[in-house]
N, CA, C and O atoms as CSV, one atom per row, in Angstrom:
chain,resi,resn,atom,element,x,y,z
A,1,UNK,N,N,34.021,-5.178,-65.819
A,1,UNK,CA,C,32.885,-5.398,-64.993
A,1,UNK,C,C,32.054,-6.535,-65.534
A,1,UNK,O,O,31.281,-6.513,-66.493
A,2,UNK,N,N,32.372,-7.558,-64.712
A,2,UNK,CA,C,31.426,-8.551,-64.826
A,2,UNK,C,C,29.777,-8.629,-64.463
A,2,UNK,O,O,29.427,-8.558,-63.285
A,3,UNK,N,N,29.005,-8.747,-65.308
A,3,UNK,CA,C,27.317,-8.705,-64.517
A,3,UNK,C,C,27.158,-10.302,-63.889
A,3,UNK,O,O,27.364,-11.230,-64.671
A,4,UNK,N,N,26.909,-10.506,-62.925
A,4,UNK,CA,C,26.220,-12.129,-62.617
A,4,UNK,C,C,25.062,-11.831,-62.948
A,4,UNK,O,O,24.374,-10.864,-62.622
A,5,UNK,N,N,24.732,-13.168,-63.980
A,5,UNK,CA,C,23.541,-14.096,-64.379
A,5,UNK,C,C,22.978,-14.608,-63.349
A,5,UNK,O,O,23.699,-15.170,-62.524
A,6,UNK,N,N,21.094,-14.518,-63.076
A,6,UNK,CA,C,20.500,-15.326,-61.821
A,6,UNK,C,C,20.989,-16.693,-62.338
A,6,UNK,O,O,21.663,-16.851,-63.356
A,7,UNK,N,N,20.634,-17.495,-61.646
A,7,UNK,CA,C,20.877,-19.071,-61.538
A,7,UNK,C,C,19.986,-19.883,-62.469
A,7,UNK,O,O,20.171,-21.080,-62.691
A,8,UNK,N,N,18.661,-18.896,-63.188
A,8,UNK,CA,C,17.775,-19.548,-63.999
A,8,UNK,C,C,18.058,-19.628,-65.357
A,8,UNK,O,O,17.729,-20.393,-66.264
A,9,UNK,N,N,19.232,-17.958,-65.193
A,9,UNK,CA,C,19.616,-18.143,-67.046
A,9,UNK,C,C,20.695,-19.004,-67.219
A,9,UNK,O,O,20.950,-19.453,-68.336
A,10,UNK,N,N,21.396,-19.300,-66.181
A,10,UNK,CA,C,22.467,-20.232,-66.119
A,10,UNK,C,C,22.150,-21.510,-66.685
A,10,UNK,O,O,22.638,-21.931,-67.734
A,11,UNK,N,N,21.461,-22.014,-66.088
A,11,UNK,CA,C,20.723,-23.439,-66.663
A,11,UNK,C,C,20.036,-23.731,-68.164
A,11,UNK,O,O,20.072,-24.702,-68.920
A,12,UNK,N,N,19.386,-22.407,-68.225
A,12,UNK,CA,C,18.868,-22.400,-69.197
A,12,UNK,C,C,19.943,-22.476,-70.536
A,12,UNK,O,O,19.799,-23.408,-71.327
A,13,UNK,N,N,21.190,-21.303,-70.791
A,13,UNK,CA,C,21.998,-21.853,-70.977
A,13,UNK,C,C,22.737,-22.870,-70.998
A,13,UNK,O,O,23.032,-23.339,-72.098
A,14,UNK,N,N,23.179,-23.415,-69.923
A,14,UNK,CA,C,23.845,-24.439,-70.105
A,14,UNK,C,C,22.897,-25.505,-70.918
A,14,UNK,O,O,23.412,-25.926,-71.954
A,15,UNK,N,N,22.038,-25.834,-70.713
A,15,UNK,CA,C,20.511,-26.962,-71.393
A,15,UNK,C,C,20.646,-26.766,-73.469
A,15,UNK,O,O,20.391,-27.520,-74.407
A,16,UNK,N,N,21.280,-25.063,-73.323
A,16,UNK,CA,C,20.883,-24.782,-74.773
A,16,UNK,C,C,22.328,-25.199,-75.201
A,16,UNK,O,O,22.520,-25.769,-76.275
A,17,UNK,N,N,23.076,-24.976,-74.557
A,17,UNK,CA,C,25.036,-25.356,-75.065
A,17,UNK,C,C,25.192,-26.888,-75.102
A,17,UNK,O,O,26.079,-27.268,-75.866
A,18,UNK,N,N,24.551,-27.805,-74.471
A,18,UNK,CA,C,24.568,-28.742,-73.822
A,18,UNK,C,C,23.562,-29.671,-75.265
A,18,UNK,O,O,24.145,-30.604,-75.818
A,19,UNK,N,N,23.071,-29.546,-75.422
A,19,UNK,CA,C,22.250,-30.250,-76.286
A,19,UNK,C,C,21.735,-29.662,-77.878
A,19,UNK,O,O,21.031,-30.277,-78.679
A,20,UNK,N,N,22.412,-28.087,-78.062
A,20,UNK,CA,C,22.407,-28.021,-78.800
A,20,UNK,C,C,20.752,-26.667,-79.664
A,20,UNK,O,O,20.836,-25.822,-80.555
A,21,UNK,N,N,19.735,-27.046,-78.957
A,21,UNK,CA,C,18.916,-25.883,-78.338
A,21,UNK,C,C,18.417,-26.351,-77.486
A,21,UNK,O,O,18.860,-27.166,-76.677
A,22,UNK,N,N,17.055,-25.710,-77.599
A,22,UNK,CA,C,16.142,-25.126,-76.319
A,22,UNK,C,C,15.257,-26.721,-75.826
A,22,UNK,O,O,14.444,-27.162,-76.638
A,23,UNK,N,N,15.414,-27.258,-74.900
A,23,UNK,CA,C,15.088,-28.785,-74.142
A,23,UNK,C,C,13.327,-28.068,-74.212
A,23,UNK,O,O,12.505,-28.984,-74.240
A,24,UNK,N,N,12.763,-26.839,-74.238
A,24,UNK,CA,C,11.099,-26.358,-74.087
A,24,UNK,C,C,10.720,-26.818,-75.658
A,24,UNK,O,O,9.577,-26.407,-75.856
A,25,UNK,N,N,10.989,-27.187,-76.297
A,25,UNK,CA,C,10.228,-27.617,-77.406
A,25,UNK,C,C,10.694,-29.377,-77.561
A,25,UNK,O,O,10.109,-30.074,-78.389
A,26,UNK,N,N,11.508,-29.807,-76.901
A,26,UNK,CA,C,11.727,-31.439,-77.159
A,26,UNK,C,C,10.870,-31.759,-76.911
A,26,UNK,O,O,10.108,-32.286,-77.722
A,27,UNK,N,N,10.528,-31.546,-75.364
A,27,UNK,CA,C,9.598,-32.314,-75.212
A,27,UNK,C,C,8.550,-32.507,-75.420
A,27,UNK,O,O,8.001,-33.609,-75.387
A,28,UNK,N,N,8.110,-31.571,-75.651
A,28,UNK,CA,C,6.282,-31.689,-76.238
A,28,UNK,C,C,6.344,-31.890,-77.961
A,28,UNK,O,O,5.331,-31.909,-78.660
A,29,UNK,N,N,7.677,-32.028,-78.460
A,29,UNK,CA,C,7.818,-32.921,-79.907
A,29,UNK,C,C,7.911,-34.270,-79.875
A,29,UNK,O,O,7.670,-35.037,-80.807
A,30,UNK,N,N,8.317,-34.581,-78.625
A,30,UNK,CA,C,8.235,-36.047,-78.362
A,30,UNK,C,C,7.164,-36.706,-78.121
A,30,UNK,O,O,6.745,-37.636,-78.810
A,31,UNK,N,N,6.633,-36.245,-77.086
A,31,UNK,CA,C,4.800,-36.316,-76.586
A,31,UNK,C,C,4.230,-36.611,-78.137
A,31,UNK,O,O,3.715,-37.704,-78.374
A,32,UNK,N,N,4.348,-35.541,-79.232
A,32,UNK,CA,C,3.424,-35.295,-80.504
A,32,UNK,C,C,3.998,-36.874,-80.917
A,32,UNK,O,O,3.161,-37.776,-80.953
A,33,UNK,N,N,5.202,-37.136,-81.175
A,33,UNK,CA,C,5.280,-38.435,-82.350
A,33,UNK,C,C,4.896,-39.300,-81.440
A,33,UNK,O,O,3.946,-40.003,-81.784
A,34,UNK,N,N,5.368,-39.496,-80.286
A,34,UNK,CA,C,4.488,-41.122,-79.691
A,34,UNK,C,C,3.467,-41.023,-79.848
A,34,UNK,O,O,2.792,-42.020,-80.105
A,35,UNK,N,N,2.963,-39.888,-79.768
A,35,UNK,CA,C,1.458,-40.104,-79.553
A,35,UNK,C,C,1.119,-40.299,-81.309
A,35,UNK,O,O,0.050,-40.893,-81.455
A,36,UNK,N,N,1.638,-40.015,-82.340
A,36,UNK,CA,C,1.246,-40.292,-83.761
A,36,UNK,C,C,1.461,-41.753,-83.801
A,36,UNK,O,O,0.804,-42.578,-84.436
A,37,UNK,N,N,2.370,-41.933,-83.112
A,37,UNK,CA,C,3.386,-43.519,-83.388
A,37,UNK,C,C,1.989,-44.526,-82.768
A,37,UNK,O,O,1.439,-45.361,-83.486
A,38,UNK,N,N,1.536,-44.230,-81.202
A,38,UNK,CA,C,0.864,-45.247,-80.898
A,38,UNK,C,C,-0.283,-45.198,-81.803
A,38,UNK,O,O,-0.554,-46.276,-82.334
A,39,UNK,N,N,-1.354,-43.746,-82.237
A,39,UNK,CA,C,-2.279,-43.679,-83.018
A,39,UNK,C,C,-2.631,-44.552,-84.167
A,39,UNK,O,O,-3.643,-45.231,-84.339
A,40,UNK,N,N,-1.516,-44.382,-84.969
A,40,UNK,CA,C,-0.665,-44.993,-86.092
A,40,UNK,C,C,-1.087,-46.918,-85.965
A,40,UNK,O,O,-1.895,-47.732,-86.412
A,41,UNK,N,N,0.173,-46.835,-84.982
A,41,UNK,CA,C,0.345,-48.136,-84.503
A,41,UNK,C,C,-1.714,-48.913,-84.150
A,41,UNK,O,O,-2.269,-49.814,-84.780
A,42,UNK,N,N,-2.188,-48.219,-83.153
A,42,UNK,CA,C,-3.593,-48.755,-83.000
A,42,UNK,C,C,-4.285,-49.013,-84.480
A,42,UNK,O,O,-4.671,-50.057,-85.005
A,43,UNK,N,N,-4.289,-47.550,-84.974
A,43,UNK,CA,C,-5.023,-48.215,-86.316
A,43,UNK,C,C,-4.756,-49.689,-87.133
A,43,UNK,O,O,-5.597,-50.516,-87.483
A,44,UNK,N,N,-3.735,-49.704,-87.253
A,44,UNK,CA,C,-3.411,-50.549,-87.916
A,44,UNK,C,C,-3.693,-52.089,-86.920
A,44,UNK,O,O,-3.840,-53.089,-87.623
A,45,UNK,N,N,-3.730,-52.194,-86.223
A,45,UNK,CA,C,-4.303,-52.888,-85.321
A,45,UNK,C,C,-5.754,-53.372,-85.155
A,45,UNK,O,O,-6.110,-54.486,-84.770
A,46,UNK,N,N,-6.407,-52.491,-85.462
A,46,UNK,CA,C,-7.981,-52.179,-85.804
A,46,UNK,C,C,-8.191,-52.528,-87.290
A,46,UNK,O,O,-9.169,-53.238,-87.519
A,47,UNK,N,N,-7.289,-52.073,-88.542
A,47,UNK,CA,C,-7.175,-52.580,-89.647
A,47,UNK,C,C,-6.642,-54.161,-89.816
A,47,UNK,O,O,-6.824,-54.704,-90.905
A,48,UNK,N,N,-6.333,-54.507,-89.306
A,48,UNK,CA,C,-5.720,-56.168,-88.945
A,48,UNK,C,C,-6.893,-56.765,-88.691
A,48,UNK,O,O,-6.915,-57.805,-89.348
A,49,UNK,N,N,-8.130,-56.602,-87.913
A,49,UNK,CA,C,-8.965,-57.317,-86.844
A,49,UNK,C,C,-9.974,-57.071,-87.693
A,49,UNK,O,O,-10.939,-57.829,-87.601
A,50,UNK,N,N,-10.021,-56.019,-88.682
A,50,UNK,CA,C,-11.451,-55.689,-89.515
A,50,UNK,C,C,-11.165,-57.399,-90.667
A,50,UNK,O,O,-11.764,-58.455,-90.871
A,51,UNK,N,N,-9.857,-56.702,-91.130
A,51,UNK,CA,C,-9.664,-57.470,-92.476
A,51,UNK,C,C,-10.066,-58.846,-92.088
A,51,UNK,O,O,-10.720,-59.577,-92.833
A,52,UNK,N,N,-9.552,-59.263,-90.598
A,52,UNK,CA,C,-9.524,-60.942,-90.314
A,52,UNK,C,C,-11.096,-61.315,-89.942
A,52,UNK,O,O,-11.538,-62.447,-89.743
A,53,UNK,N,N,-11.772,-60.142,-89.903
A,53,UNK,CA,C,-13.053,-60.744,-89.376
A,53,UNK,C,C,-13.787,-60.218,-90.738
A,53,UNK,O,O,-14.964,-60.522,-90.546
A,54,UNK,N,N,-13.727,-59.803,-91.576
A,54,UNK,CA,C,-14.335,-59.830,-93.043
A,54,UNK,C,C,-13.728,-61.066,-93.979
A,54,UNK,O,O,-14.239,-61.342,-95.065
A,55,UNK,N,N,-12.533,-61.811,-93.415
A,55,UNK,CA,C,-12.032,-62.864,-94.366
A,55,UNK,C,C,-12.872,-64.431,-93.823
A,55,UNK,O,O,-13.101,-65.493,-94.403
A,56,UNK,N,N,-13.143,-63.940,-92.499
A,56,UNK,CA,C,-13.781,-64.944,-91.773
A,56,UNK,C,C,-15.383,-65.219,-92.144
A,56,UNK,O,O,-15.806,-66.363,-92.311
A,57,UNK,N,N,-16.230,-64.027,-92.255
A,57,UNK,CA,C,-17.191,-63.699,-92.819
A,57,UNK,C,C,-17.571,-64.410,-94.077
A,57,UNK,O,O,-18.573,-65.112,-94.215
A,58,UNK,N,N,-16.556,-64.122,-95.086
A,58,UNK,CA,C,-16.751,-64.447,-95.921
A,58,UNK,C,C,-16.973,-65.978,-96.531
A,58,UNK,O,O,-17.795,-66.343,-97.371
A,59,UNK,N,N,-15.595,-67.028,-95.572
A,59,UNK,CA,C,-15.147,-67.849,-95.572
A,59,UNK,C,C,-16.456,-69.038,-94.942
A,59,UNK,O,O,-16.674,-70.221,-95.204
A,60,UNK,N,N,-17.186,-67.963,-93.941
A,60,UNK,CA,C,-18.649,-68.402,-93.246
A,60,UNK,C,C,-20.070,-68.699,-94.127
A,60,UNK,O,O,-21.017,-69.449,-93.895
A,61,UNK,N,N,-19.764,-67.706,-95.316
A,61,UNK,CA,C,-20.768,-67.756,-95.912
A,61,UNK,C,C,-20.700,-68.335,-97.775
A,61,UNK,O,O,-21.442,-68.460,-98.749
A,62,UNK,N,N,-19.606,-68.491,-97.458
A,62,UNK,CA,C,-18.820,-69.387,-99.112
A,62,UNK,C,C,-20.062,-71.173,-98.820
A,62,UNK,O,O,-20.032,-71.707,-99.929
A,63,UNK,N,N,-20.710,-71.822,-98.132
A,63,UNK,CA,C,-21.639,-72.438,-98.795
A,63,UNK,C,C,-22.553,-72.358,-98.612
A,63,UNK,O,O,-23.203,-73.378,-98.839
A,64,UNK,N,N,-23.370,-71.065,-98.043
A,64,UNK,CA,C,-24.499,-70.264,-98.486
A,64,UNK,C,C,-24.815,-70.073,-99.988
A,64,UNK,O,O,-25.911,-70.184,-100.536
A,65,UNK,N,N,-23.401,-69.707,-100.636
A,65,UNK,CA,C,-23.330,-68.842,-101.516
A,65,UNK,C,C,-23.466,-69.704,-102.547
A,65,UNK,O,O,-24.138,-69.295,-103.494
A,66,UNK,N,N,-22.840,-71.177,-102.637
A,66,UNK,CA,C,-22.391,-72.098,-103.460
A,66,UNK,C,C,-24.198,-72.690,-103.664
A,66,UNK,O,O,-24.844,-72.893,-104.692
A,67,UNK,N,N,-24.545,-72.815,-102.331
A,67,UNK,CA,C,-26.399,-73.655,-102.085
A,67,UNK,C,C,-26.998,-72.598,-103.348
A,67,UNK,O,O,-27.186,-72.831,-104.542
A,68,UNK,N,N,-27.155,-71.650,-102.732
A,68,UNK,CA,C,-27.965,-70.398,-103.478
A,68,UNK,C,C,-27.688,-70.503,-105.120
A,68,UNK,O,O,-28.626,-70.319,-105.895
A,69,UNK,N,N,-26.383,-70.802,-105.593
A,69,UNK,CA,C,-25.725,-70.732,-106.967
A,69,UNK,C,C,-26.776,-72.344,-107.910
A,69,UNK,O,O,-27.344,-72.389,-109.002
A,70,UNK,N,N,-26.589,-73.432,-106.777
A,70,UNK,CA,C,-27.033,-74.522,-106.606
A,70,UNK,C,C,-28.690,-74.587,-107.035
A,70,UNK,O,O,-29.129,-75.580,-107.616
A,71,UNK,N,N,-29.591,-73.384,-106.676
A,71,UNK,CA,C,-30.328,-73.530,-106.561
A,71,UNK,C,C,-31.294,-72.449,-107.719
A,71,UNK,O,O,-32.500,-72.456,-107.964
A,72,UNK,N,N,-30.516,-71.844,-108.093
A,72,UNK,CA,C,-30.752,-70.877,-109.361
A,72,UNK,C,C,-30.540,-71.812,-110.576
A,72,UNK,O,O,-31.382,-71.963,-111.461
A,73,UNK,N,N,-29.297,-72.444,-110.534
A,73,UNK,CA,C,-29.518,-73.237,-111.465
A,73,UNK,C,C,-30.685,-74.444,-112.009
A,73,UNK,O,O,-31.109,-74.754,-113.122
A,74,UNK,N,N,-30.969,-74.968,-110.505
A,74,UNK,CA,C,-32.072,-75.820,-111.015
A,74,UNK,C,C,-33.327,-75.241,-110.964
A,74,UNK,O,O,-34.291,-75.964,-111.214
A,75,UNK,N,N,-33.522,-73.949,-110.660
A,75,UNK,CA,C,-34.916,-73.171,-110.661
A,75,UNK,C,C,-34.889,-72.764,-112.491
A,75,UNK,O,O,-35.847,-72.855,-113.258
A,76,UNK,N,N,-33.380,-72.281,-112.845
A,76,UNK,CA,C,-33.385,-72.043,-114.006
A,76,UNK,C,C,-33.751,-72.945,-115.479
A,76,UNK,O,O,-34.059,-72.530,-116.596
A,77,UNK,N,N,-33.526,-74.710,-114.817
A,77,UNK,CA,C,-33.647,-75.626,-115.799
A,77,UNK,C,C,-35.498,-76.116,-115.421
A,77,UNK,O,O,-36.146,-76.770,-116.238
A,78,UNK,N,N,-35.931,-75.773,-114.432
A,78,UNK,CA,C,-37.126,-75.769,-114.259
A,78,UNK,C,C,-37.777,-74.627,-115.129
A,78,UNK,O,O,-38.354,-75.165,-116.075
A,79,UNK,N,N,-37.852,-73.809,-115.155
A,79,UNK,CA,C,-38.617,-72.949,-115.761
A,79,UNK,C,C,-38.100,-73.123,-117.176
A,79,UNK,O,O,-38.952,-72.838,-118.018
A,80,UNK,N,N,-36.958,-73.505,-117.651
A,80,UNK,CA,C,-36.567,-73.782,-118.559
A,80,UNK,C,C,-37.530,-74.847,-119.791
A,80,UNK,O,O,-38.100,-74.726,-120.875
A,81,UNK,N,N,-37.269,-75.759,-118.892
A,81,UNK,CA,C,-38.103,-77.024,-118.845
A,81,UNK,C,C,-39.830,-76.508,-119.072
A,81,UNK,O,O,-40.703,-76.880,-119.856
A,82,UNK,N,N,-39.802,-75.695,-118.199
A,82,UNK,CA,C,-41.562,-75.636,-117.939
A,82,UNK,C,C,-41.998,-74.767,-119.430
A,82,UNK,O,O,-43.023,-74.937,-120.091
A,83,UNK,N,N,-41.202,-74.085,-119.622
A,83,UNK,CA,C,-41.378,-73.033,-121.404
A,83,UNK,C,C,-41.462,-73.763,-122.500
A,83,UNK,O,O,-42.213,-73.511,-123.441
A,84,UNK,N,N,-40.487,-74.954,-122.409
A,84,UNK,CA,C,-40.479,-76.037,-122.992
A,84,UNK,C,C,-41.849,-76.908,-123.675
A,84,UNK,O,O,-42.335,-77.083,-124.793
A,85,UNK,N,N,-42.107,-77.295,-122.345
A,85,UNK,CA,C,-43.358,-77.962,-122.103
A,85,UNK,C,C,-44.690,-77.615,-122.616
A,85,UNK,O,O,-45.518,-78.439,-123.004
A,86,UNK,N,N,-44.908,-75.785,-122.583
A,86,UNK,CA,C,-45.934,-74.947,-122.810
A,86,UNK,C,C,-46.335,-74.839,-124.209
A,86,UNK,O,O,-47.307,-74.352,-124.786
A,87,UNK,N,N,-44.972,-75.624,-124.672
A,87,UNK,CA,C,-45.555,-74.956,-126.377
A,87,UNK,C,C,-46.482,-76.558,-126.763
A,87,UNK,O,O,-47.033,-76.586,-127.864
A,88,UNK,N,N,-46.581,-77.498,-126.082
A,88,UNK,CA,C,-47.144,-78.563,-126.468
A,88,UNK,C,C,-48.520,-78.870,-125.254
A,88,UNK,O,O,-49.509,-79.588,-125.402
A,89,UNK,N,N,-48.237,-78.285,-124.429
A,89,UNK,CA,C,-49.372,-78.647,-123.139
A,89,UNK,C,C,-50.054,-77.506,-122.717
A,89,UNK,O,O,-49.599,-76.383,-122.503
A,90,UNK,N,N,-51.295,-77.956,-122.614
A,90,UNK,CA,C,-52.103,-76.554,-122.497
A,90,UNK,C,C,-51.897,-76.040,-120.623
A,90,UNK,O,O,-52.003,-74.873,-120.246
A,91,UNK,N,N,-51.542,-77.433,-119.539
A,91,UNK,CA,C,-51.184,-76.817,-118.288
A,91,UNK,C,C,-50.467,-75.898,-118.061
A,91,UNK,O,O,-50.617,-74.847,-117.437
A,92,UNK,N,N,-49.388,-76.488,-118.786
A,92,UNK,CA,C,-47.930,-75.456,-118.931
A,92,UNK,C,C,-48.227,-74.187,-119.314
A,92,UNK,O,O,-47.962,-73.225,-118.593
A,93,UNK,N,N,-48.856,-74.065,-120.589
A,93,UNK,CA,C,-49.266,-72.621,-121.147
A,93,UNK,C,C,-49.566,-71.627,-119.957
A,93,UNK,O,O,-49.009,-70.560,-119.701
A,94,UNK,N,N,-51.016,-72.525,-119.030
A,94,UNK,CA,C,-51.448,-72.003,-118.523
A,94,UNK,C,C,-50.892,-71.261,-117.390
A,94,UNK,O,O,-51.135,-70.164,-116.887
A,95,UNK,N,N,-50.017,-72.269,-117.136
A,95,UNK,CA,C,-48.799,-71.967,-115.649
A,95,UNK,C,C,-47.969,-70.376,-116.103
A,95,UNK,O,O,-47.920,-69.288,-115.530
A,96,UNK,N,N,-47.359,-70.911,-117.466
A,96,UNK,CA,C,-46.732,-69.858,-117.996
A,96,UNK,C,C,-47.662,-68.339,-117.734
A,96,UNK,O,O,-47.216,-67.351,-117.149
A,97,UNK,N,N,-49.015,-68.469,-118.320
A,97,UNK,CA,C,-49.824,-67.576,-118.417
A,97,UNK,C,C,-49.946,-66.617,-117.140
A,97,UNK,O,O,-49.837,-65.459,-116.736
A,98,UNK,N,N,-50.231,-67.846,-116.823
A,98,UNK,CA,C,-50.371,-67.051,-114.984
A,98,UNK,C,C,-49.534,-66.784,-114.458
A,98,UNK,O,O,-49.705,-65.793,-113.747
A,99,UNK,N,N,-48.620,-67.196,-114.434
A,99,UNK,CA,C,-47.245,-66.239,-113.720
A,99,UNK,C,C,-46.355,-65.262,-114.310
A,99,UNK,O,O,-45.364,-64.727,-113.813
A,100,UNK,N,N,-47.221,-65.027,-116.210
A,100,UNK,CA,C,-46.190,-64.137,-116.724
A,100,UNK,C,C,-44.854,-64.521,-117.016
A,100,UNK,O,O,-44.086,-63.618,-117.349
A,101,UNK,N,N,-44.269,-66.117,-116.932
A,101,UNK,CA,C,-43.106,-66.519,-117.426
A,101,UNK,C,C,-42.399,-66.037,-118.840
A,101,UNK,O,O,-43.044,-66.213,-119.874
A,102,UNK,N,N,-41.609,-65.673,-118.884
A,102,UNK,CA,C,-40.966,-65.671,-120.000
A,102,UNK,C,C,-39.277,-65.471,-120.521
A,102,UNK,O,O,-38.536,-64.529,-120.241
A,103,UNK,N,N,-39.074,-66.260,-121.068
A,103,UNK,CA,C,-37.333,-66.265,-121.249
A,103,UNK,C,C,-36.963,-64.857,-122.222
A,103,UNK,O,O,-37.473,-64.163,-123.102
A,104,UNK,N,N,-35.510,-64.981,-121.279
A,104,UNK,CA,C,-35.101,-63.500,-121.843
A,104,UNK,C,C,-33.560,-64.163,-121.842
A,104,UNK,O,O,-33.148,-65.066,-121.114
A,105,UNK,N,N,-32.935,-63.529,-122.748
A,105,UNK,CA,C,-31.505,-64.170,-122.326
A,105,UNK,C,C,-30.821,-64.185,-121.785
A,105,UNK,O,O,-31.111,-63.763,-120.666
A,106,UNK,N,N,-29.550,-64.571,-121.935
A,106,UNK,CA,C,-28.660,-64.920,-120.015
A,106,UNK,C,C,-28.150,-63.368,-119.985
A,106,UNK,O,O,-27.933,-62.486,-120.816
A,107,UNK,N,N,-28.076,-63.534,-118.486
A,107,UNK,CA,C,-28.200,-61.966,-117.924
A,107,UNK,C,C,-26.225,-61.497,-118.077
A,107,UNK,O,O,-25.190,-62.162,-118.115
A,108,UNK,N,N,-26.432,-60.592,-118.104
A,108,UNK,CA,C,-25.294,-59.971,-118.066
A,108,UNK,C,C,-23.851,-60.238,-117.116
A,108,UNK,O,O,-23.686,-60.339,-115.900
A,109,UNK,N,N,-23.174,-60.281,-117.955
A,109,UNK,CA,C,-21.693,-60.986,-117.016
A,109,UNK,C,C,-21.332,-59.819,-115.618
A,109,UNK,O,O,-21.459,-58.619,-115.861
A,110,UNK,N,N,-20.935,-60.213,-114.341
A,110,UNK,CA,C,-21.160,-59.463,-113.485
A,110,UNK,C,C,-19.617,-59.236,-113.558
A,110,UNK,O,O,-19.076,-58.431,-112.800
């Protein structure tokens, strides 16, 4: 005595003989990695566009940076100069006086 199978377990079967298992979990494993893959993929995309617009940034403000370097130095040989000056001129002293000038040594390596 043979039982007939409805027509739904048939398929279902055949889907599981046929490929090996069950086709109800492929697909929504597939859905999961593209969707990691494009995630994935965007970030890094977004990490590309940060880096190029922080290299650009930087590249924008390299003779800001050089002026500013430019300009410490000769503020530094000025006041330099002006400490100089103070131990023989009473203006200087006075300059010194009043603004609280005073040398300290070179600052710490960054």
């Amino acid at each position: 005595m043979s039982e007939e199978l409805p027509s739904e377990y048939e398929t279902e079967v055949e889907t599981e003989s046929r490929y090996g298992f069950k086709m109800d979990a492929f697909i929504p494993l597939v859905l999961l990695s593209l969707s990691i893959i494009v995630l994935l993929g965007w970030q890094v995309s977004v990490s590309s566009t940060q880096r190029s617009q922080f290299e650009n940034a930087i590249t924008r403000q390299q003779p800001a940076v050089t002026q500013a370097q430019q300009v410490v130095a000769s503020v530094s040989k000025l006041v330099t100069d002006l400490l100089t000056a103070a131990q023989t001129d009473d203006t200087a002293k006075a300059i010194v006086a009043k603004y609280k000038i005073q040398q300290t040594g070179p600052p710490p390596a960054p």
